[in-house]
C-alpha positions as CSV (number, residue, x, y, z in Angstrom):
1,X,-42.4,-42.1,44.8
2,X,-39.2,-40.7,45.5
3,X,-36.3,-40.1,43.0
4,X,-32.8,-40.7,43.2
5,X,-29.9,-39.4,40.8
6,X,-27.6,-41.6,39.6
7,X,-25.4,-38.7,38.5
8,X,-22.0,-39.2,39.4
9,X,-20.6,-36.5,42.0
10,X,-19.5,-33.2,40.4
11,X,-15.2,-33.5,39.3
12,X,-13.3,-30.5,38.4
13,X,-14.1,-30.7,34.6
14,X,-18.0,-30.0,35.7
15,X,-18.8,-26.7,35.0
16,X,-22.3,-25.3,36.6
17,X,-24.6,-22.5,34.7
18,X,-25.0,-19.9,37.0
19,X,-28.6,-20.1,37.3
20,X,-28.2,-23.9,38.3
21,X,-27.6,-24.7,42.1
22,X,-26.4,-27.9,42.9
23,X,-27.9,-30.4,45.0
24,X,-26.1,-33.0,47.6
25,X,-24.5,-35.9,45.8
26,X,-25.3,-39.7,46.4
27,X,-22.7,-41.6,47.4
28,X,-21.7,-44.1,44.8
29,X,-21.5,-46.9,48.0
30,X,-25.1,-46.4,48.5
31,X,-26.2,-46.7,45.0
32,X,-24.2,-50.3,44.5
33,X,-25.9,-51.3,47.5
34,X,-29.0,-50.3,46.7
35,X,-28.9,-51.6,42.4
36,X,-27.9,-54.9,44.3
37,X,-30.5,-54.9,46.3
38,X,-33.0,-54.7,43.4
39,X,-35.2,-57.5,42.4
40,X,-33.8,-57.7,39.3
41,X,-29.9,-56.8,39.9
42,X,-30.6,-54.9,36.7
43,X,-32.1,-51.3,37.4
44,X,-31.0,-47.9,39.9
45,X,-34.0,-46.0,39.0
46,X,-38.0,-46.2,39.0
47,X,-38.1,-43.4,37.4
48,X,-38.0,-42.2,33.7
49,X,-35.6,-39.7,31.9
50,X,-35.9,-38.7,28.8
51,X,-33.1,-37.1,28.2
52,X,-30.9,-40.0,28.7
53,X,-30.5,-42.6,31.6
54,X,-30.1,-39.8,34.3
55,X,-30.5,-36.4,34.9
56,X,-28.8,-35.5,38.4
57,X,-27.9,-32.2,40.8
58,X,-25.4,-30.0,39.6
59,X,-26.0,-30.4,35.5
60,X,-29.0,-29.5,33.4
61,X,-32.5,-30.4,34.3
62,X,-34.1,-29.4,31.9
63,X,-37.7,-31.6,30.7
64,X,-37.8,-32.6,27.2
65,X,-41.3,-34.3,25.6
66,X,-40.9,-37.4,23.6
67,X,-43.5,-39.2,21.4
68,X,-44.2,-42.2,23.6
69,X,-44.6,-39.7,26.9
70,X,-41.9,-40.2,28.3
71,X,-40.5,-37.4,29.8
72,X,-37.7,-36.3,32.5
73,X,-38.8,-35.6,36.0
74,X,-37.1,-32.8,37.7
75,X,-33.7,-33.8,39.3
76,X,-33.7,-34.5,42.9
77,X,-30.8,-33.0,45.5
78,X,-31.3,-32.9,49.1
79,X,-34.2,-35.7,49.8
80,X,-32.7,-38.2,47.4
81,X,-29.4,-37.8,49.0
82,X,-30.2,-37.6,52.4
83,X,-32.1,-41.1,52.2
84,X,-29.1,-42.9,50.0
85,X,-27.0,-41.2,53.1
86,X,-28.9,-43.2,55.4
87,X,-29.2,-46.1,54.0
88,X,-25.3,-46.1,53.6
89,X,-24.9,-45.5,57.4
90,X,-26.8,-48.3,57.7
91,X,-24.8,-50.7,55.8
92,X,-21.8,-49.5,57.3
93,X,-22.9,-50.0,60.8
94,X,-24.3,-53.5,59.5
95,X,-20.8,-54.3,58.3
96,X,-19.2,-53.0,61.7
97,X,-21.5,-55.2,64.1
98,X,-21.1,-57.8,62.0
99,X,-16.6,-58.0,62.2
100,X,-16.2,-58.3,58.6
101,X,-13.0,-57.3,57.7
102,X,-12.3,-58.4,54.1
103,X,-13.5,-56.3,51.0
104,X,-17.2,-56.5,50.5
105,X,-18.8,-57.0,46.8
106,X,-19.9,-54.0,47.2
107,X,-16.5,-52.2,47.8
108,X,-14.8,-54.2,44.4
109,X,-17.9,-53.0,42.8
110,X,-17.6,-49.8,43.2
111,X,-13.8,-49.4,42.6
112,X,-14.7,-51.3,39.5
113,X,-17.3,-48.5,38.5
114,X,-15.1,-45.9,39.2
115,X,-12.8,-47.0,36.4
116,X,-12.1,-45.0,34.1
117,X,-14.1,-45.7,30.6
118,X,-14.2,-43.0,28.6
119,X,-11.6,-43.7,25.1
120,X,-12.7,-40.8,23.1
121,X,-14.2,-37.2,23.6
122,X,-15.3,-35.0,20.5
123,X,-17.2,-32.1,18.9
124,X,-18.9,-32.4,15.8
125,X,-20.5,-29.0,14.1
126,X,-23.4,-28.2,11.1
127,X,-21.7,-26.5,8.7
128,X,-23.6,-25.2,5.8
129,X,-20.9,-25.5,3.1
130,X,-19.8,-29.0,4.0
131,X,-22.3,-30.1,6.3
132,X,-21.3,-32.7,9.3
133,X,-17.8,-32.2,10.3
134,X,-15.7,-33.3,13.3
135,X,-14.4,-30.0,15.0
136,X,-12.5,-31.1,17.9
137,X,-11.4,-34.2,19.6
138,X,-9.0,-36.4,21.9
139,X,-7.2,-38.6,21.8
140,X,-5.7,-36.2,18.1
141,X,-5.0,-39.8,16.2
142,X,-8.0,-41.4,17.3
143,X,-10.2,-43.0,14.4
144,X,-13.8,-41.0,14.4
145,X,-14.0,-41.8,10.6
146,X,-18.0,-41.6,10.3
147,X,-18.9,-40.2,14.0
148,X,-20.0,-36.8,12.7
149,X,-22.8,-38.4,10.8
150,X,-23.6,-40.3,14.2
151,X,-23.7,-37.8,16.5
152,X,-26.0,-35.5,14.3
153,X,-29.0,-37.5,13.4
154,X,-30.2,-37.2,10.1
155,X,-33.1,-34.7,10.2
156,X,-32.3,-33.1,13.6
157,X,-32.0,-30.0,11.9
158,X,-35.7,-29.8,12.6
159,X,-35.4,-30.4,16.4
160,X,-33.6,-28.2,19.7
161,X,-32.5,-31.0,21.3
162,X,-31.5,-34.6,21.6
163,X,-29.5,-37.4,22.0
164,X,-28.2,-40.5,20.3
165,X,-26.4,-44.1,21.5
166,X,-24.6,-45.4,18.9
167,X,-21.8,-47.7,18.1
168,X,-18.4,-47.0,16.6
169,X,-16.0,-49.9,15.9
170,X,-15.8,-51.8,19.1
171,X,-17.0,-48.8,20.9
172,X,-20.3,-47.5,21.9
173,X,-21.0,-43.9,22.1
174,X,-23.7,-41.0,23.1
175,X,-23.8,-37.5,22.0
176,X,-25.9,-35.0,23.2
177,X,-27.2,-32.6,20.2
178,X,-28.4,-28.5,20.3
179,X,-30.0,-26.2,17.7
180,X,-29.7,-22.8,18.7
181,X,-31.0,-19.7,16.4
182,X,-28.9,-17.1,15.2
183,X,-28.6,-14.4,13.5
184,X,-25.9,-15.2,11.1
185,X,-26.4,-15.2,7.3
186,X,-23.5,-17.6,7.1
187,X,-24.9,-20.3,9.3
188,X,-28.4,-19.1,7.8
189,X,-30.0,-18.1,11.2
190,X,-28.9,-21.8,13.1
191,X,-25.9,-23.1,15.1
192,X,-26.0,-26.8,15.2
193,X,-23.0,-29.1,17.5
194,X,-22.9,-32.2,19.0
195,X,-20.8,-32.8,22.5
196,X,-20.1,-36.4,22.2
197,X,-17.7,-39.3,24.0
198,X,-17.1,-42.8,23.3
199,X,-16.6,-45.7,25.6
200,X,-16.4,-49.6,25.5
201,X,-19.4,-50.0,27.0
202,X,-22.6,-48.1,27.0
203,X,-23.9,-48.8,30.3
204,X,-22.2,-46.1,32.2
205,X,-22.5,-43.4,29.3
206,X,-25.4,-42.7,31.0
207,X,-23.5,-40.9,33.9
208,X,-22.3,-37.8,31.7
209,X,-25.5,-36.9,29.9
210,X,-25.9,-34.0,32.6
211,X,-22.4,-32.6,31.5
212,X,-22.8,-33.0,27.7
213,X,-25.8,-31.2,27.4
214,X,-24.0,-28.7,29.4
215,X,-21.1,-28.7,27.0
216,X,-23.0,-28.4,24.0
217,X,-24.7,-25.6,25.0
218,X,-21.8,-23.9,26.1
219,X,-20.2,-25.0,22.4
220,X,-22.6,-23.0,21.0
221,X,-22.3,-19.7,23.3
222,X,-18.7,-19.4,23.0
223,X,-17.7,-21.6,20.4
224,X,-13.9,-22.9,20.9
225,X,-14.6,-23.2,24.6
226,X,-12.6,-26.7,25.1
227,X,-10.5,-26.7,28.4
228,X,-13.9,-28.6,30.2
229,X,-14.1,-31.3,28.0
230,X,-9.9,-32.0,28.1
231,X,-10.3,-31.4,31.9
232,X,-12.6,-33.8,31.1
233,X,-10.7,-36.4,29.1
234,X,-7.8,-36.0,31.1
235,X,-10.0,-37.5,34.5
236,X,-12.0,-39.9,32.6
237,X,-9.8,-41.9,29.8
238,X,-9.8,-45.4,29.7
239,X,-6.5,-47.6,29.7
240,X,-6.7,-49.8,27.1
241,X,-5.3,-53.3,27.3
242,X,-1.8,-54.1,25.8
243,X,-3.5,-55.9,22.9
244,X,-4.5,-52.9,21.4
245,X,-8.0,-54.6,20.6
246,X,-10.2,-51.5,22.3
247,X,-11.9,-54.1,24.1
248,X,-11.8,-53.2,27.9
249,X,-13.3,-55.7,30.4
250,X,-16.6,-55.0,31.1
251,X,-16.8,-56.4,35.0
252,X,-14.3,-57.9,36.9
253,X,-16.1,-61.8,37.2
254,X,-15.4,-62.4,41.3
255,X,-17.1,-58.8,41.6
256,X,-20.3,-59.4,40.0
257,X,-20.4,-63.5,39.9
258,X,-22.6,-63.1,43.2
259,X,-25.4,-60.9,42.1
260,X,-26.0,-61.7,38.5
261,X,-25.7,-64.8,36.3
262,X,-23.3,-64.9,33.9
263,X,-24.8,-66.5,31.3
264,X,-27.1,-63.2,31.1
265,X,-26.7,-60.8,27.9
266,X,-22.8,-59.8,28.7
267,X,-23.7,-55.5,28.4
268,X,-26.3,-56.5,30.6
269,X,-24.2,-57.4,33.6
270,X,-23.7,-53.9,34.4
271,X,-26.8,-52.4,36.0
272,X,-28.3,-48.8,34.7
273,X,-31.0,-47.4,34.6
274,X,-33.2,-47.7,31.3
275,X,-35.8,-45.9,32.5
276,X,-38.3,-45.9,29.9
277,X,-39.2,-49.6,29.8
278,X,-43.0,-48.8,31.0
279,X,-43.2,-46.0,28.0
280,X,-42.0,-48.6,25.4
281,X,-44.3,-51.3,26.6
282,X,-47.6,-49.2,26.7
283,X,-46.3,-47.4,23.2
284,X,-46.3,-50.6,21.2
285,X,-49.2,-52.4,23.5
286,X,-50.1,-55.9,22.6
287,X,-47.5,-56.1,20.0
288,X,-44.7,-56.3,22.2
289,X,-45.0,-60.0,22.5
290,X,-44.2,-59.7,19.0
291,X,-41.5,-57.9,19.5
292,X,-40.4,-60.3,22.3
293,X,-40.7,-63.6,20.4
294,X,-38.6,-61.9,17.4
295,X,-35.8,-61.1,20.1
296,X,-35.7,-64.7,21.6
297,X,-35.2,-65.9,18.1
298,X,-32.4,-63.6,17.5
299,X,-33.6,-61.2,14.3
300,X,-32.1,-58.0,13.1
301,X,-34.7,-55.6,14.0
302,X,-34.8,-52.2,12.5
303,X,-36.8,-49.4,14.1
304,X,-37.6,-46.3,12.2
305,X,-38.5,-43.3,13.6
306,X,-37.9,-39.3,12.6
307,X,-36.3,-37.1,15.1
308,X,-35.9,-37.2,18.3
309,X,-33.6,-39.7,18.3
310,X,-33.0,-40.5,22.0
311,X,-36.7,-42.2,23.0
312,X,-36.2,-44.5,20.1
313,X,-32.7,-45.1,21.4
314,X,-34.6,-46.0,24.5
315,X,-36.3,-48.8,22.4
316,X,-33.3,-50.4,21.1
317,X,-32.3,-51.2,24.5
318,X,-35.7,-52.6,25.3
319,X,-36.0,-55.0,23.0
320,X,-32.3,-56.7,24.0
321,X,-34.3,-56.6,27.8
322,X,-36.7,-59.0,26.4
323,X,-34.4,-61.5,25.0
324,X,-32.9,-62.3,28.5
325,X,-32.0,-65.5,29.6
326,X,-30.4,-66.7,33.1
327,X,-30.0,-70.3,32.9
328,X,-26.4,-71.4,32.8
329,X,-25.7,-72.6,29.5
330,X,-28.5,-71.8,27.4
331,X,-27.7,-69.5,24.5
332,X,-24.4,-69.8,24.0
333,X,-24.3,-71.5,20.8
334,X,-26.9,-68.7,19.3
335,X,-25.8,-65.6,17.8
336,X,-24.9,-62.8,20.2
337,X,-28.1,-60.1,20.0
338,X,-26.2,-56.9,19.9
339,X,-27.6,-53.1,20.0
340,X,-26.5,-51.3,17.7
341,X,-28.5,-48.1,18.6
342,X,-28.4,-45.7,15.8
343,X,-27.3,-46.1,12.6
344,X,-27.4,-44.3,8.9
345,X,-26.3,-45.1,5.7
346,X,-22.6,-45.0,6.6
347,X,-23.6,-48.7,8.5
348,X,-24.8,-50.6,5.6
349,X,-21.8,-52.4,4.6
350,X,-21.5,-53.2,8.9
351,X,-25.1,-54.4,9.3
352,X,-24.3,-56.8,5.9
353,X,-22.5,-58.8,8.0
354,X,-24.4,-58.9,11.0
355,X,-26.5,-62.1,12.2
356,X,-28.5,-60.6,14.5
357,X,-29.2,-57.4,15.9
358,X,-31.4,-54.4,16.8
359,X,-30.4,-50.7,15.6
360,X,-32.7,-47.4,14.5
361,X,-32.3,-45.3,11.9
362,X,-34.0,-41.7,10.8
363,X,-33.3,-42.6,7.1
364,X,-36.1,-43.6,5.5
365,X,-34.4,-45.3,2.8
366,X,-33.2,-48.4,5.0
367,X,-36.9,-50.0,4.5
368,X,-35.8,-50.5,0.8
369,X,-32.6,-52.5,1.9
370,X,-34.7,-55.7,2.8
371,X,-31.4,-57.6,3.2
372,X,-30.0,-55.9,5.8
373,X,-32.9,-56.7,8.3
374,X,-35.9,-59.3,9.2
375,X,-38.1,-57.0,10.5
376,X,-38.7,-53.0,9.9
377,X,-40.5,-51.5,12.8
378,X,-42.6,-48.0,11.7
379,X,-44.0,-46.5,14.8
380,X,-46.1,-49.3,16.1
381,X,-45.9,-50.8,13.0
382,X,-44.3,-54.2,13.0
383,X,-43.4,-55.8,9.8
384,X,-41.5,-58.2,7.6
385,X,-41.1,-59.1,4.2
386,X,-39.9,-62.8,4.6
387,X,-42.8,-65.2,4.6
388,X,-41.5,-67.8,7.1
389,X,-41.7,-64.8,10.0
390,X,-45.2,-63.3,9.1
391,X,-47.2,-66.0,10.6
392,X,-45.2,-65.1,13.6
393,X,-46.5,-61.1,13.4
394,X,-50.3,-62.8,15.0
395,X,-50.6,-62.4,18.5
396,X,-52.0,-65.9,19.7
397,X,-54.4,-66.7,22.9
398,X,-51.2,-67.2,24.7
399,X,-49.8,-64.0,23.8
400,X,-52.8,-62.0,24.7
401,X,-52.9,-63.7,28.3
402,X,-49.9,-62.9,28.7
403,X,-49.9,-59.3,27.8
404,X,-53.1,-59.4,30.2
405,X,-51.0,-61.0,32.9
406,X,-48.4,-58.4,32.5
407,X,-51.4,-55.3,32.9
408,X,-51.8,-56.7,35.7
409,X,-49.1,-56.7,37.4
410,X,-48.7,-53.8,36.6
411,X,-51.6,-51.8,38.0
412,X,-51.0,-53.6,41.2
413,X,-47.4,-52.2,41.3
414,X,-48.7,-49.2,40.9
415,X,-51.4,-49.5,43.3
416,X,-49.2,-50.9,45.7
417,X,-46.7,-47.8,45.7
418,X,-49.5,-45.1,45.7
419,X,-51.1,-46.9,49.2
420,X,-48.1,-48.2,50.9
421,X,-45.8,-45.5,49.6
422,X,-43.5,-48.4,47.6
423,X,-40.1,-46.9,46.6
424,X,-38.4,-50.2,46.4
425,X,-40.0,-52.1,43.4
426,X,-40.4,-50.5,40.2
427,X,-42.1,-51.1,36.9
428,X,-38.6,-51.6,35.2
429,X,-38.1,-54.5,37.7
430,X,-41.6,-55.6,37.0
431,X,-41.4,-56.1,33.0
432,X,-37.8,-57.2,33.0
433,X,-38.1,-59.6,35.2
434,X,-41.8,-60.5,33.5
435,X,-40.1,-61.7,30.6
436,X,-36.9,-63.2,32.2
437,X,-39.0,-65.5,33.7
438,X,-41.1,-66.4,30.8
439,X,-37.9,-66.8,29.0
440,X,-36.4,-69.4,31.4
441,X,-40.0,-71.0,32.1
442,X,-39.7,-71.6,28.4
443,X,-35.9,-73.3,28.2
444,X,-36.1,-75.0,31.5
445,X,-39.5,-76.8,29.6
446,X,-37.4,-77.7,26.6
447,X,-34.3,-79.1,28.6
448,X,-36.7,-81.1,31.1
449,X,-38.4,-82.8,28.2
450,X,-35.2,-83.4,26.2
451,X,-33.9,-85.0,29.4
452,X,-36.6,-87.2,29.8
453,X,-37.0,-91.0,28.6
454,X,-39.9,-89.3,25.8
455,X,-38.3,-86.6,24.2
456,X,-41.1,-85.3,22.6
457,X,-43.0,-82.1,23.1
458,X,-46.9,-82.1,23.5
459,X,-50.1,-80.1,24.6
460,X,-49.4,-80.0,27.9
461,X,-45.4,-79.5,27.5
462,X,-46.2,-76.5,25.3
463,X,-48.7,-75.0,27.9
464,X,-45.7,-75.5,30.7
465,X,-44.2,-73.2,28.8
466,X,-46.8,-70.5,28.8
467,X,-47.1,-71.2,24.7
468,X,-50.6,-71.8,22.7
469,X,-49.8,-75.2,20.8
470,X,-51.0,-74.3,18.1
471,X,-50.8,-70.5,17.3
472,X,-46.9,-70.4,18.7
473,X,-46.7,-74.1,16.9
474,X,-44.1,-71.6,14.3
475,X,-42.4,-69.9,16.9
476,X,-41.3,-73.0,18.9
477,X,-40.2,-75.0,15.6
478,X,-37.4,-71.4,15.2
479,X,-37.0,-72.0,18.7
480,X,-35.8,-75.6,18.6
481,X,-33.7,-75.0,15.7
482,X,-32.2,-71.8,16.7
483,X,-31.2,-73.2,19.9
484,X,-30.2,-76.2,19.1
485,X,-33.0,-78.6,20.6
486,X,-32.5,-81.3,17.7
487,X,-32.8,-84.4,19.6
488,X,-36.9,-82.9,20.5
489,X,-39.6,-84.2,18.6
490,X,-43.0,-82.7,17.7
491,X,-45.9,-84.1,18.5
492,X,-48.2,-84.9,15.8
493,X,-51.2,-83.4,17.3
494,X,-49.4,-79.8,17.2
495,X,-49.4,-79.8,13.3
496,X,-53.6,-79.2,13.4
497,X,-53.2,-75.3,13.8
């Protein structure tokens, strides 16, 4: 299967090691075209990086292991280009014979993703007197109170590389993280930075990974070293609007109201790719239709994990995957089910207030703050301490068929690209759109029989749905009431579990 980069092409600011060659770029026409194109308007990549969301020609390549197995596959140049190349000629000679002369989708679309996003670049630095502390930024009187504890992990001090998603405010950031050895009794034999940038939205941080694990490296060679990253700034900062909220406009709504629903997960509008949705599924097994049913209904889930701090990251953004929903109207009412990637003690007094959402933390001592979460996730361990939610921690006949189901499809994805040489369908298209459609199979149920003359929800209702009546008899009581259903009634014959 053939990989493409969805590394941006090279600026000015993009500095090369020597011992790197770059490869040929990929237009950005081609790969609009081509996320459009996907089956679920939601992925660029079949592939899986685990160094971030991309890893492209002209920046570092380098592999790194995670505990799942998910690891980066070497960068692609000249074959990955050449067939976006081609497939852009072909849309352009499309477009020629076919007269069009107004601005395609695809055209907004890309002027709208060559916006500039980036509010915030910084360094932050180990230091063995005072420990985290922010060395360098731009904007000077922006307000990174906290980011230095963000951008180095707790714990990575036993690690040589990472990186970390996280939010800030009304931003979202990602900070790629060295440890190099050396010999310094000061810095007692380690140099330890963090290159980092913010932006409103995490869905295109993805695109700089390459050059901020370039930057930190060269932060800890020649310390000081700034003019890339204000080259840097200087190309990449975002305008803000006039309200001086920080809240910039994710997606113009004519540009993407064609290709994806709006009433889908608003950071989700914006396609990237996750890359390590297959990883995170066969990690947690049949337990991620635990994890799935937790998400529909909206809980603060809390993953712990030590360092590395990026594949768990990864996770974070999974779990908002299985919570879509594409059927106008549905889920507005219910409480937004936000990422808050990692967080540390610094967060607590933020998560307090938060109705739902899914974050990770390296600090052991969140499991001991059983208010600020409904579920605590230890590995594959999936737990709570509230009593109404552990009946819903059993996997039920349904569940298990439809874990099977998804195995399924699976292998004959994979069978299907190893015989006929299929680039085009993925396994990220495959399980998000596995559980999108189980979601809407689910709602479009509920809103047919609250439609109909007999409101009332029985055996066969509940199998529509792809639901055990009795072992997710729990589950779809949250579900009505979360959602709003109130007007459905229960038939009797569910109670018997």
């Amino acid at each position: 299967m053939v990989e493409r980069s969805d590394r941006a092409p090279l600026l000015d600011w993009e500095e090369i090691p020597s011992a790197e060659k770059p490869g040929g770029t990929v237009p950005v026409a081609a790969q609009v075209k081509d996320r459009l194109a996907s089956p679920s308007n939601n992925r660029t990549s079949p592939g899986c990086s685990a160094q971030g969301w991309s890893s492209g020609p002209g920046g570092p390549t380098s592999s790194r292991s995670v505990p799942d197995g998910c690891s980066a596959p070497p960068a692609t140049s000249s074959t990955s280009a050449g067939n976006d190349e081609a497939l852009h000629a072909d849309n352009e000679e499309h477009l020629s014979d076919s007269g069009s002369t107004e601005e395609s989708l695809d055209d907004r679309m890309v002027k709208w993703e060559e916006k500039d996003q980036i509010v915030s670049v910084f360094v932050v630095a180990f230091n063995t007197r005072s420990g985290n502390m922010l060395e360098w930024c731009l904007p000077k009187d922006m307000d990174l109170e906290g980011v230095e504890f963000k951008a180095i992990a707790s714990g990575s001090h036993r690690v040589t590389t990472d990186f970390i998603y996280f939010r800030k405010g009304s931003y979202f950031g990602l900070a790629c993280f060295a440890n190099m050895p050396v010999e310094s009794v000061v810095e007692r034999g380690a140099r330890m930075k963090s290159v980092g940038i913010l932006s409103p939205s995490y869905t295109l941080l993805y695109r700089y990974m390459s050059f901020l694990e370039h930057q930190v490296r060269l932060q800890l060679q020649t310390p000081g070293h700034y003019s890339p990253l204000e080259a840097f700034y200087e190309d990449k900062r975002a305008i803000l609007p006039p309200s001086g909220d920080g809240v910039v406009s994710a997606c113009p709504a004519n540009a993407w109201g064609a290709a994806i629903n709006h009433s889908m997960h608003p950071e989700m509008k914006i396609t990237h790719p996750a890359g390590c949705m297959s990883q995170f599924i066969r990690f947690f097994g049949e337990q991620i239709m635990v994890l799935w049913k937790l998400a529909l209904l909206r809980r603060r889930i809390l993953i712990f994990s030590p360092p590395p701090v990026g594949v768990v990251c990864y996770r974070v953004y999974c779990c908002c995957c299985l919570a879509n929903i594409s059927i106008p109207g549905i889920g507005v009412a219910v409480p937004e089910f936000r990422p808050f990637f990692y967080v540390n003690v610094a967060d607590i007094s933020s998560l307090e207030n938060e109705l739902s959402y899914v974050a990770c933390t390296t600090e052991k001592i969140f499991e001991e703050k059983k208010d600020l979460y409904d579920v605590y996730v230890d590995n594959q361990n999936v737990k709570t301490y509230r009593d109404g939610l552990k009946p819903l921690l059993r996997l039920s006949t349904a569940d298990r068929e439809k874990y099977r189901k998804l195995t399924e499809q699976r292998q004959m994805l994979l069978y299907s690209q190893e015989e006929n040489g299929d680039c085009v369908s993925s396994e990220e298209d495959l399980f998000i759109l596995f559980f999108l459609e189980q979601n809407n199979r689910i709602f479009q149920t509920l809103s047919e029989v609250a439609a109909s003359p007999d409101p009332t929800l029985t055996h066969e209702s509940v199998r529509a749905m792809g639901l055990d009546p009795h072992g997710d008899r729990l589950f779809l009581l949250h579900l009505l009431e979360i959602y709003g259903y109130d007007t459905l009634l229960v038939s009797e014959q569910l109670c018997c579990s």
